[in-house]
Backbone bond lengths (Angstrom), bond angles and torsions (degrees), N, CA, C in turn:
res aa  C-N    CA-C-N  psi(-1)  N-CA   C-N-CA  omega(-1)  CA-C   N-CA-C  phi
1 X - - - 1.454 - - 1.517 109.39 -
2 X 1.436 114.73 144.14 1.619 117.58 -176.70 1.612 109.28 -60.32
3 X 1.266 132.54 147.10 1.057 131.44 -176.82 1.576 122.26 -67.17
4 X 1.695 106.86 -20.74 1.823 114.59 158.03 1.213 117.64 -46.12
5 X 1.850 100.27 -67.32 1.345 111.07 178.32 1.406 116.24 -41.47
6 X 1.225 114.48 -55.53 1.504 98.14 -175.68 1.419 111.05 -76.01
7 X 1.304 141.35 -28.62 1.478 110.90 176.20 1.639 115.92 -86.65
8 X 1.425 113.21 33.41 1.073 112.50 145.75 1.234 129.60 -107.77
9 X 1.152 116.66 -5.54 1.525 114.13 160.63 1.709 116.46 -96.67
10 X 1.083 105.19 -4.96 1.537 112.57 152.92 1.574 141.85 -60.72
11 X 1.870 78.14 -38.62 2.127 98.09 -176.96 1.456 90.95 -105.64
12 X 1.467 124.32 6.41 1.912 110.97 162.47 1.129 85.23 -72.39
13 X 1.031 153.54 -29.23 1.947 129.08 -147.21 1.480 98.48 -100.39
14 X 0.909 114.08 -36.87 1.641 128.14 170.62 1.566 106.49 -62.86
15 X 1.146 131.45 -45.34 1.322 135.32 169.29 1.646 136.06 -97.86
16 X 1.418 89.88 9.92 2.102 99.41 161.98 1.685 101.97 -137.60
17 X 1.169 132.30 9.72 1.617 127.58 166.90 1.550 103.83 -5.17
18 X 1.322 99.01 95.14 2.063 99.75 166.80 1.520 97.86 -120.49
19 X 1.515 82.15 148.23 1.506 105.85 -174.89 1.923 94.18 -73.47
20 X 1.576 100.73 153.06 1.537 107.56 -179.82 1.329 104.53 -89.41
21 X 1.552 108.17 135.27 1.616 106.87 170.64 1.621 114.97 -105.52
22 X 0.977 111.76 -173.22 1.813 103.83 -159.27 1.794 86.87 -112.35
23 X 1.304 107.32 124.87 1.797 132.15 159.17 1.194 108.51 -98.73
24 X 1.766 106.73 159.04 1.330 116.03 -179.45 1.430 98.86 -99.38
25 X 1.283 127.17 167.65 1.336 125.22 -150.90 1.917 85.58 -114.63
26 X 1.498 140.09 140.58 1.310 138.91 -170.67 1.751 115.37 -78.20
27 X 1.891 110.35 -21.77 1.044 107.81 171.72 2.185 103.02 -177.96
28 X 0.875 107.26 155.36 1.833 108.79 167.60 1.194 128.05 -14.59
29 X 1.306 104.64 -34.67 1.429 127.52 -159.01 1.452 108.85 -78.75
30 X 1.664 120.08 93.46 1.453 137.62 -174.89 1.515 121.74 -104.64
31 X 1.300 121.50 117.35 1.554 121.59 162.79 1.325 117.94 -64.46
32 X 0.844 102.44 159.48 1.952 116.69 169.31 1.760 103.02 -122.04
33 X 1.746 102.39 134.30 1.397 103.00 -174.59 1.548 94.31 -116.47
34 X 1.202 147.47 91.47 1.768 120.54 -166.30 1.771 86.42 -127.17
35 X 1.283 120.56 125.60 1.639 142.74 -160.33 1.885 88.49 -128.20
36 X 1.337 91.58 165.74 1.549 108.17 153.31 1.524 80.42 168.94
37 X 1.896 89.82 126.97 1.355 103.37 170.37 1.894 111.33 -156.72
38 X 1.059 139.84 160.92 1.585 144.97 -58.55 1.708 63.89 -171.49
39 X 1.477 106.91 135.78 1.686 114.96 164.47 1.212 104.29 -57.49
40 X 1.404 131.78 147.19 1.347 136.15 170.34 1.762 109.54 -104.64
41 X 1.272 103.82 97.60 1.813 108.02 177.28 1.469 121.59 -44.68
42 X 1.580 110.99 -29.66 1.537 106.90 -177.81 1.093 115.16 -74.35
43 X 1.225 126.89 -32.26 1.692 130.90 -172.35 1.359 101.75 -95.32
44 X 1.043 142.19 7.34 1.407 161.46 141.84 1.450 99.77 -26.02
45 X 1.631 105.60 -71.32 1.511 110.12 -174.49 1.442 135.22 -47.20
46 X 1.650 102.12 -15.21 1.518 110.04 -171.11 1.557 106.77 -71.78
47 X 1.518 107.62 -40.83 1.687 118.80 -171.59 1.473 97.25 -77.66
48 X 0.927 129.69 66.02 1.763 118.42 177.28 1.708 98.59 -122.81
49 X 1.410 112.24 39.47 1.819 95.69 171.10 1.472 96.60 -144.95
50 X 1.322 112.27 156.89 1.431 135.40 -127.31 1.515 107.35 -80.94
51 X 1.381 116.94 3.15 1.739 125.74 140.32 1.045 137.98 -73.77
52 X 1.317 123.75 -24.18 1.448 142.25 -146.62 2.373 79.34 -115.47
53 X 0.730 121.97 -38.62 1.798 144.91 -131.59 1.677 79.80 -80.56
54 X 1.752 91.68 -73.38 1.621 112.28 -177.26 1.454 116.34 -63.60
55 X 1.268 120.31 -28.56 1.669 120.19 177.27 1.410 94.78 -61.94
56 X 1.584 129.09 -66.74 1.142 133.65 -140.88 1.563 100.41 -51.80
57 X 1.665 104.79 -46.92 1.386 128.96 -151.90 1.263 112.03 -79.34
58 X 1.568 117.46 -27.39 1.632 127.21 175.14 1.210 106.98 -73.74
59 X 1.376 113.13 -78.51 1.515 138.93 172.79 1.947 120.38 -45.14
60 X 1.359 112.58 -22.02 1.247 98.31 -178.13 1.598 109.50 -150.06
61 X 1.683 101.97 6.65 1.622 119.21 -176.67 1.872 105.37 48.80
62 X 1.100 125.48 29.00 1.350 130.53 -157.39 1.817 94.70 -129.10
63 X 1.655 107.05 108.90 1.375 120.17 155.07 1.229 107.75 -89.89
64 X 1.263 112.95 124.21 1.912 140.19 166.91 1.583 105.40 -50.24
65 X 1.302 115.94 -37.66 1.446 111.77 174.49 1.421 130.80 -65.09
66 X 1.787 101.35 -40.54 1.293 104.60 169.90 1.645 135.48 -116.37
67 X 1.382 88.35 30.24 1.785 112.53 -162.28 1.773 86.44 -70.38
68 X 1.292 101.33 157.50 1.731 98.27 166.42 1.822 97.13 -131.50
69 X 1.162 81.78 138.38 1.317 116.51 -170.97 1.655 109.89 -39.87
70 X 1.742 120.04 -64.52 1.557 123.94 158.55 1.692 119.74 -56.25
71 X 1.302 107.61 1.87 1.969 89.14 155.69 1.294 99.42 -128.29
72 X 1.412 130.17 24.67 1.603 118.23 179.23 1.012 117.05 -136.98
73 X 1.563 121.77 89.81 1.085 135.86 -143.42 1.744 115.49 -146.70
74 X 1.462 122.62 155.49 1.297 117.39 168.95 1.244 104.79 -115.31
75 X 1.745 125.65 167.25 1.532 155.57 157.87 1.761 115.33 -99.36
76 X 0.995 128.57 124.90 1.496 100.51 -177.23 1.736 77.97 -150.77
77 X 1.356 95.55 115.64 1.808 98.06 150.66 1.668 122.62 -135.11
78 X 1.721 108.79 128.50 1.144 112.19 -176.40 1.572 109.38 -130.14
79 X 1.729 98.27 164.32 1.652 104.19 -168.25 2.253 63.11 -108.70
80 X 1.671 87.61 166.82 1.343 119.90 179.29 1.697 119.76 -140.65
81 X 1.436 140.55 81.48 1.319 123.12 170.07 1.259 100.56 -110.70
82 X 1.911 92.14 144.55 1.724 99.92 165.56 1.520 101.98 -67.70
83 X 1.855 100.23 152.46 1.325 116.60 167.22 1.122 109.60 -95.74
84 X 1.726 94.02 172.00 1.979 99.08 -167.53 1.227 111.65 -70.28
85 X 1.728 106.58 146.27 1.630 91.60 151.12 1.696 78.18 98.26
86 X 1.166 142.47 -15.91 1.475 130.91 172.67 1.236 116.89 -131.94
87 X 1.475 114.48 170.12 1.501 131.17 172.89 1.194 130.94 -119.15
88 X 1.883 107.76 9.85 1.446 120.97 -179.04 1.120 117.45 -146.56
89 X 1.625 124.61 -37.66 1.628 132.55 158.21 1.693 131.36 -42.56
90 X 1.323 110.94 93.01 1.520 88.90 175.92 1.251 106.06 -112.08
91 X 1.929 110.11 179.52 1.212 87.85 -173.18 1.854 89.31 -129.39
92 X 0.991 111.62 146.54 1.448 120.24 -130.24 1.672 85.37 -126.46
93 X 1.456 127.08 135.03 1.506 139.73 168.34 1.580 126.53 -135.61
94 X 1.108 102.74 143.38 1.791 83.08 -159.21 1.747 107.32 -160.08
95 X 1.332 114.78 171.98 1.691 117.91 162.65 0.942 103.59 -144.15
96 X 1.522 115.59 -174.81 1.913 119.87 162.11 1.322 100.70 170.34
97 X 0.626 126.46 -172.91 1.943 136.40 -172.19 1.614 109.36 -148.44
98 X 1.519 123.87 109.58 1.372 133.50 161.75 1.795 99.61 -51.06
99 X 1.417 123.80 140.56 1.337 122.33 139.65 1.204 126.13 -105.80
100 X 1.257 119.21 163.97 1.678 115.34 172.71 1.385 96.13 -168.05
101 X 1.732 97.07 125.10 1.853 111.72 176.20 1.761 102.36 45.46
102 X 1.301 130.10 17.17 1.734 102.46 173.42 1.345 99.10 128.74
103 X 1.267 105.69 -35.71 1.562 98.59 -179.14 1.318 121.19 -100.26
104 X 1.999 138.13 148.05 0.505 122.09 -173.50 1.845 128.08 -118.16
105 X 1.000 132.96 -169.08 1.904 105.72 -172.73 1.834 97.90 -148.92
106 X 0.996 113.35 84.60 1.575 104.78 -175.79 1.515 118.01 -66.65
107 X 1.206 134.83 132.78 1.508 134.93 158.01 1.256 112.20 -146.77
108 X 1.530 98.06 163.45 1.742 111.12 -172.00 1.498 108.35 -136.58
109 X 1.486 109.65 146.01 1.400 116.03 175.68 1.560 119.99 -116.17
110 X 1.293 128.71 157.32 0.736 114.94 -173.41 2.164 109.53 -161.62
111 X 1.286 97.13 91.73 2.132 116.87 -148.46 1.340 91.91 -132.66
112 X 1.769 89.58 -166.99 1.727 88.85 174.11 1.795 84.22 -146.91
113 X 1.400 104.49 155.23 1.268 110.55 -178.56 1.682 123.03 -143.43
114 X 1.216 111.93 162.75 1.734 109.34 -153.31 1.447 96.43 -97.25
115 X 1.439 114.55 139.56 1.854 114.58 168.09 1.559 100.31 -99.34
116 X 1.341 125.50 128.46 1.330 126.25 -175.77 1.946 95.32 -99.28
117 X 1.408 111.97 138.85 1.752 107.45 164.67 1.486 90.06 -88.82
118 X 1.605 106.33 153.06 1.540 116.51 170.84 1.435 97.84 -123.07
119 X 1.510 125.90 158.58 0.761 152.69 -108.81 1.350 89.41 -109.57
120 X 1.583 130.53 -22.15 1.552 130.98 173.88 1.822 90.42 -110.25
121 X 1.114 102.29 55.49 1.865 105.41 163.48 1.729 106.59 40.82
122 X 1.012 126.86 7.82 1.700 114.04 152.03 1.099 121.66 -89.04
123 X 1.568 119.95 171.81 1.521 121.10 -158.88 1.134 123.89 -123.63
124 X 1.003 149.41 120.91 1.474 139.61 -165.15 1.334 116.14 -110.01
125 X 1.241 123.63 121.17 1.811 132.76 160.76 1.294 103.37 -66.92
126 X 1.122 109.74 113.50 1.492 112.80 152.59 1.121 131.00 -151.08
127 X 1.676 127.98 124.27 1.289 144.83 165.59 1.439 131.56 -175.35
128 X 1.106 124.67 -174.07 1.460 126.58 179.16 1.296 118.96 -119.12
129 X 1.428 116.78 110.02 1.320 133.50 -166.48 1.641 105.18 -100.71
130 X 1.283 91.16 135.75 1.769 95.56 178.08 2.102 115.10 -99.17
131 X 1.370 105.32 -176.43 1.945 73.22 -167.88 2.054 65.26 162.32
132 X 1.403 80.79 -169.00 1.644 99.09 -149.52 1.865 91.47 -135.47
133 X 1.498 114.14 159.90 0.865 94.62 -172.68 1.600 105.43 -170.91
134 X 1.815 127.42 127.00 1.435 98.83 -150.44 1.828 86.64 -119.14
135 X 1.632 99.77 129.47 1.433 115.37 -170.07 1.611 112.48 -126.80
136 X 1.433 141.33 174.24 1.211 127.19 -179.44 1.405 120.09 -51.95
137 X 0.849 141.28 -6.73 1.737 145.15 143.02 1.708 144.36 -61.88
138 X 1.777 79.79 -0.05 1.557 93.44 -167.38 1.821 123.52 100.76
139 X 1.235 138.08 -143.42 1.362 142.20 151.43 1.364 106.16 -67.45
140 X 1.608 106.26 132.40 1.203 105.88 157.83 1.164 113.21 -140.49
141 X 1.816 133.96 -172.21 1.438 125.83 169.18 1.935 104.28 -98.42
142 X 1.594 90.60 143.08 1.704 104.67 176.28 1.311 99.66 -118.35
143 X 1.500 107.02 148.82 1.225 112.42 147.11 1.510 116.85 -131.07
144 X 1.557 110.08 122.85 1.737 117.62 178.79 1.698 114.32 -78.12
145 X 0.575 127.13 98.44 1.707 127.60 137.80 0.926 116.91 -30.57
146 X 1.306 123.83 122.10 1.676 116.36 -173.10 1.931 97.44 -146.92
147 X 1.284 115.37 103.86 1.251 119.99 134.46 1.686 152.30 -96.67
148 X 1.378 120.61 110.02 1.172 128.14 -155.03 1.370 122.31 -136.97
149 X 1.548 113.56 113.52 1.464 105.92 -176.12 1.598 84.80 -115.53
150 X 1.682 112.73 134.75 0.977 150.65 171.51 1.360 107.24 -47.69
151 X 1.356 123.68 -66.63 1.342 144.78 -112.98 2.066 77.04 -97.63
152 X 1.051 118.93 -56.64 1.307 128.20 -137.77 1.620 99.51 -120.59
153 X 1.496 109.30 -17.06 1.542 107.75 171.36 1.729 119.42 79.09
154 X 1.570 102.19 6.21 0.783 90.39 152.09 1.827 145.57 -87.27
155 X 1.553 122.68 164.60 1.681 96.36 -135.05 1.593 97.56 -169.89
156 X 1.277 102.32 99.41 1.887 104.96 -168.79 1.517 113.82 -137.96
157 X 1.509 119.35 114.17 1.420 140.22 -171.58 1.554 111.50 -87.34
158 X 1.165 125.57 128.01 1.663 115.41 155.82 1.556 91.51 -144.72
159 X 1.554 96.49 136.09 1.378 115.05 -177.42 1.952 107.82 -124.62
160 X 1.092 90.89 137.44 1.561 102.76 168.86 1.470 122.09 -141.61
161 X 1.418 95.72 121.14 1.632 121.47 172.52 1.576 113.69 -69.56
162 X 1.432 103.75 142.65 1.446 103.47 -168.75 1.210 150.77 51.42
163 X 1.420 123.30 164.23 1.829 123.41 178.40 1.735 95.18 -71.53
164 X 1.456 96.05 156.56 1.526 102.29 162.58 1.503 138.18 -93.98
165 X 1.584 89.50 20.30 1.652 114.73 168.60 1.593 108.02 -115.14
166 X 1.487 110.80 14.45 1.320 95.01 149.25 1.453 146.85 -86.67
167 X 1.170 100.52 155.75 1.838 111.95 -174.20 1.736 96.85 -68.38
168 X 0.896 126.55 -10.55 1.478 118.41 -173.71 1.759 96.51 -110.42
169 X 1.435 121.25 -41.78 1.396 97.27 174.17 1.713 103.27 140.17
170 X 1.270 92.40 -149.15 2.049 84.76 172.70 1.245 94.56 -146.22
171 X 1.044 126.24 134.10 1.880 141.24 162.98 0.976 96.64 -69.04
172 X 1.551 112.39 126.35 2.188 103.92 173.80 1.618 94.52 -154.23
173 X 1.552 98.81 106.16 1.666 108.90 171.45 1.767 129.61 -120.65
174 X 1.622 98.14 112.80 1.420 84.68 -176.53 1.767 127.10 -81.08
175 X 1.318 127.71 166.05 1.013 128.91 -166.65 1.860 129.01 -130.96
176 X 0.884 120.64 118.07 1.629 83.05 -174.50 1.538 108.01 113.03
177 X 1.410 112.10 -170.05 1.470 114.69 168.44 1.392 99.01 -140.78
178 X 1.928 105.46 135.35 1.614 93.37 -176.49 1.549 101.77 -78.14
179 X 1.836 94.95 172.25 1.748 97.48 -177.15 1.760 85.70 -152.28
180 X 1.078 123.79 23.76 1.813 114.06 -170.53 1.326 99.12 -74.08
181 X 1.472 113.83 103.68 2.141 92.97 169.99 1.438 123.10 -75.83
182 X 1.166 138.31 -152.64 1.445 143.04 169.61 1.597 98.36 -65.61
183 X 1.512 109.79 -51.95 1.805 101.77 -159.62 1.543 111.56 -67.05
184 X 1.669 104.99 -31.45 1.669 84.58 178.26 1.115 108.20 -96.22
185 X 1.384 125.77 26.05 2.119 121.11 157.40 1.275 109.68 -87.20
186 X 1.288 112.99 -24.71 1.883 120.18 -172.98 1.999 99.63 -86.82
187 X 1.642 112.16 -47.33 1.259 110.35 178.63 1.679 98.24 -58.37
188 X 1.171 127.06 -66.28 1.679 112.86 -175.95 1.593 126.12 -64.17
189 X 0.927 105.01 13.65 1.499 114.39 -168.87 2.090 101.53 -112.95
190 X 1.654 100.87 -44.68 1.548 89.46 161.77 1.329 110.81 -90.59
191 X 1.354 134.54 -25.66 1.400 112.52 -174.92 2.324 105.38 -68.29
192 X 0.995 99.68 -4.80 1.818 103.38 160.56 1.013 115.84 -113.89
193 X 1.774 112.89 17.67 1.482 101.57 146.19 1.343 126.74 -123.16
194 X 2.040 105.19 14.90 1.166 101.02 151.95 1.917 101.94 118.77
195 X 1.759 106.87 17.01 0.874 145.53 -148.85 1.600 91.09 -95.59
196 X 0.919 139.05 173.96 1.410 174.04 -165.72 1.763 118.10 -115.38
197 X 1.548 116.12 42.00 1.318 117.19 -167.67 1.604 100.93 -118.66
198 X 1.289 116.89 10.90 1.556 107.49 175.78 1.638 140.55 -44.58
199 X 1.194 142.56 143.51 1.232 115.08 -155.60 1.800 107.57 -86.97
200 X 1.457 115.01 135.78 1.358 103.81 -179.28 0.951 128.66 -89.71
């Protein structure tokens, strides 16, 4: 995916922050999501302007330029049940701890998120979960990006600290290696417009 494209579905989460409301869960039947993955240097390049610069640097004392890859890292473990009444909504709960150089940053989310089927029968997690998150500033609000296909392991994080009307800036760390092709931006793009992409 072009590197626009994706930081625009990065600064949607930054620019619709909804509060989570409480779903009933459709039955027992719970996934486990548990990741840990490795700063990704290429997507590094997208956050290089002077919001993204100062968030990183307030909030996590962490330059993207000279971060090294084996101490800059995420934890992410989540439970997953579909809610009632659907065949693609789950509602997804979770924690994990960012590191960087020694130090560590705990936050938790707590959203609901869509499983897309793709077209060779694997499944894709995808959405942006909002959640809380305590960084050199104290508490703040996160929102994770989370793409994840189960099946194949593939598995890609971008997190951002704070509103983008803050005086301190926005924390924005990528994770992972991207893998989104064209077909699953067009499959998630009509199934939110009302499309026929439910998972089967």
């Amino acid at each position: 995916m072009k590197g626009k494209q994706y930081l625009v579905l990065i600064l949607s989460g930054l620019l619709g922050i909804t509060l989570f409301v409480g779903y009933s869960s459709a039955n027992e039947n719970v996934d486990s999501i548990n990741l840990k993955l490795p700063l990704n240097p290429v997507l590094s390049n997208l956050f290089e302007n002077d919001m993204f610069i100062k968030g990183n640097s307030t909030k996590f004392n962490l330059d993207l330029k000279k971060a090294e890859i084996e101490k800059t890292f995420i934890e992410f473990n989540a439970k997953v049940s579909l809610l009632e009444n659907s065949n693609s909504l789950y509602q997804i709960k979770g924690n994990g701890i960012i590191h960087n150089n020694g130090k560590t940053y705990p936050f938790s989310v707590e959203d609901t998120i869509k499983k897309y089927h793709l077209s060779n029968n694997e499944n894709l997690y995808f959405g942006l979960l909002n959640g809380n998150i305590n960084n050199q500033k104290g508490e703040d609000v996160l929102v994770l990006s989370l793409h994840y296909i189960p099946e194949t392991k593939q598995q890609e994080i971008v997190i951002t600290s704070g509103a983008m009307d803050s005086i301190d800036g926005v924390g924005a760390i990528p994770f992972g290696k991207e893998f989104l092709t064209k077909e699953m931006i067009d499959l998630i793009k009509t199934a939110n417009e009302g499309g026929d992409n439910n998972e089967n």
